[in-house]
C-alpha positions in Angstrom: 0.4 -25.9 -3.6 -0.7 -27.2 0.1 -0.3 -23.4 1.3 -2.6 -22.8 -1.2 -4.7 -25.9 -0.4 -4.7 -24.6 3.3 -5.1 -20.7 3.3 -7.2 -20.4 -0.1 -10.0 -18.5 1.8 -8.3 -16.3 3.9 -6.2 -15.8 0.4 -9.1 -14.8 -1.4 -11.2 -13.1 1.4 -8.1 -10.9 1.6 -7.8 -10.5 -2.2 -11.9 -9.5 -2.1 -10.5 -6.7 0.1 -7.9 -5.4 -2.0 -10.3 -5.2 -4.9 -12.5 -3.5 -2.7 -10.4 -1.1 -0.9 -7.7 -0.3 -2.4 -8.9 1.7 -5.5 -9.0 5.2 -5.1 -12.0 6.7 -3.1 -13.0 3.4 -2.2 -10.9 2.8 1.2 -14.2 3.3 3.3 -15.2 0.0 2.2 -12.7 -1.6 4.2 -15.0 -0.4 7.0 -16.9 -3.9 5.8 -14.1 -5.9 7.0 -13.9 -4.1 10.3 -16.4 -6.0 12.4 -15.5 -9.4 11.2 -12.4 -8.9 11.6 -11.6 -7.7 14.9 -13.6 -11.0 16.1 -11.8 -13.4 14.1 -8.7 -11.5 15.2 -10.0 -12.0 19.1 -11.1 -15.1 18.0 -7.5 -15.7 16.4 -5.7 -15.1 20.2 -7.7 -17.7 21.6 -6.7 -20.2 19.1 -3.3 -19.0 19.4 -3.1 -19.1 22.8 -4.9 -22.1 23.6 -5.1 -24.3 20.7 -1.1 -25.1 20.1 -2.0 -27.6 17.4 -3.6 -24.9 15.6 -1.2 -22.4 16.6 1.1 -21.9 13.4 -1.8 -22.4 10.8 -3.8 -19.8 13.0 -0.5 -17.5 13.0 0.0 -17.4 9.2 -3.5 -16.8 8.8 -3.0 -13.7 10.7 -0.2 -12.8 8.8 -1.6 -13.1 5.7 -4.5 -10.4 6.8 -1.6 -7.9 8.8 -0.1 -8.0 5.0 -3.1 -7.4 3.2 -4.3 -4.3 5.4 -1.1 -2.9 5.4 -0.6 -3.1 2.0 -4.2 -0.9 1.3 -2.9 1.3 4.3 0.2 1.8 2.1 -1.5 2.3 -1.4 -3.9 5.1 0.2 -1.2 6.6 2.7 0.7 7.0 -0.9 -2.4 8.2 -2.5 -3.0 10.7 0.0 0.3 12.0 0.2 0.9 12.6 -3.2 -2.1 13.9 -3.7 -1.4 16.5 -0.8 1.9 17.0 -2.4 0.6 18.1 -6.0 -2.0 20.5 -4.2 1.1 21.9 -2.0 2.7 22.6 -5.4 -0.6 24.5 -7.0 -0.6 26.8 -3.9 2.9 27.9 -4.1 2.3 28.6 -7.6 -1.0 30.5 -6.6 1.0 32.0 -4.1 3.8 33.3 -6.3 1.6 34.8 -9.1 -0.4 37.0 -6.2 3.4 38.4 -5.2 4.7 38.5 -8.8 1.2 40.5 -10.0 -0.8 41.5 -6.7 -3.6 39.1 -8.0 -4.6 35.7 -7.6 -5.0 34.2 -10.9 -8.2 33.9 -12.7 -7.4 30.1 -13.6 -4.7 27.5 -12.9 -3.8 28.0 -17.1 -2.3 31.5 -16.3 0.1 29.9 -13.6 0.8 27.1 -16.5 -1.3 23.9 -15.2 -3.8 22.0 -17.0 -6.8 22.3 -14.9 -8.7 19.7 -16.9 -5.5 17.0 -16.2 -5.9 17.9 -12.3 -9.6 17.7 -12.2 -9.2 14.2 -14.0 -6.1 13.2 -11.7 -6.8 14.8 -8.5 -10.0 16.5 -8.1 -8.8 19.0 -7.6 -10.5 22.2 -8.9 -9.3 26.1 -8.4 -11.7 29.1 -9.2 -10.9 33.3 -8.5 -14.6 35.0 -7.6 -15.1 38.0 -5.8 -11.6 38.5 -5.2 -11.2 35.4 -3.4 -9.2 32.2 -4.3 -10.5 28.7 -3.9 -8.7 25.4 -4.2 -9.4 22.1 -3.3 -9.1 18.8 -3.9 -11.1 15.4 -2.9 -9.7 13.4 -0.7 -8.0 9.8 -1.9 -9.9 8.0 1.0 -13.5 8.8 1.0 -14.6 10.8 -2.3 -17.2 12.9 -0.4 -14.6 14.7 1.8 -13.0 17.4 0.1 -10.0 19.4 1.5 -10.0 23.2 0.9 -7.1 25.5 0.8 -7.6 28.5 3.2 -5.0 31.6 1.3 -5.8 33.4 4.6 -4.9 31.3 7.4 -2.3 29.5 4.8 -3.7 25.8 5.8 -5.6 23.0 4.2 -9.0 22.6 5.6 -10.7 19.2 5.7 -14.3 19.5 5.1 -15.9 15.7 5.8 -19.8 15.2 4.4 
């Protein structure tokens, strides 16, 4: 209960940034926090280093906010990569319907996927017009990049807004 008693702001400050910033699309918000923080963490060093009553209190204050940021770092870094990963698995199966019927297909349905389940879980939309495949998918971090599949150059393109 005293840790409580003692560290209930930075406790809920760092809560309010979790609730923030670590939905999906919503990790620019952090940006916030940036500011603010990098003072109070300079501010933190000088405690640190020359207020040694203060010291471990200051310490565990820091702690707590090293914690909270890298457990949204670790929520969109997961995000992001299994996002990545599911649009990795749509191209290969793009991919092998062109060499299976010297096409690309017309929708993601022909190649089996529910286009309406990856537009609701991903973003991530796939069309066939003149003759040309597009793919991509918006990106876990800010929702107004996107990330476009290039069938040519066989890469993922990050187009920010």
């Amino acid at each position: 209960m005293r840790f409580l008693e003692k560290h209930h702001r930075t406790l809920i400050a760092c809560a309010l940034l979790l609730v923030l910033s670590a939905q999906r699309d919503t990790a620019m918000f952090a940006i916030i926090f940036a500011l603010p923080l990098f003072i109070w963490f300079i501010y933190s060093i000088f405690v640190v280093c020359a207020k040694p009553e203060r010291r471990a209190q200051q310490l565990v204050k820091v702690a707590i906010w090293v914690i909270a940021l890298s457990l949204m770092s670790a929520i969109h870094w997961h995000r992001s990569e299994t996002a990545r990963h599911s649009a990795d698995d749509i191209v290969l199966a793009v991919k092998q319907y062109k060499v299976e019927h010297h096409i690309y297909p017309a929708n993601l349905e022909v190649i089996g996927r529910d286009s309406q389940q990856l537009k609701r879980e991903l973003m991530l939309h796939y069309w066939f017009y003149d003759g040309k495949p597009t793919l991509l998918y918006a990106s876990t971090i800010d929702p107004f990049d996107k990330y476009y599949y290039d069938f040519q150059a066989d890469t993922w393109i990050l187009h920010p807004d």
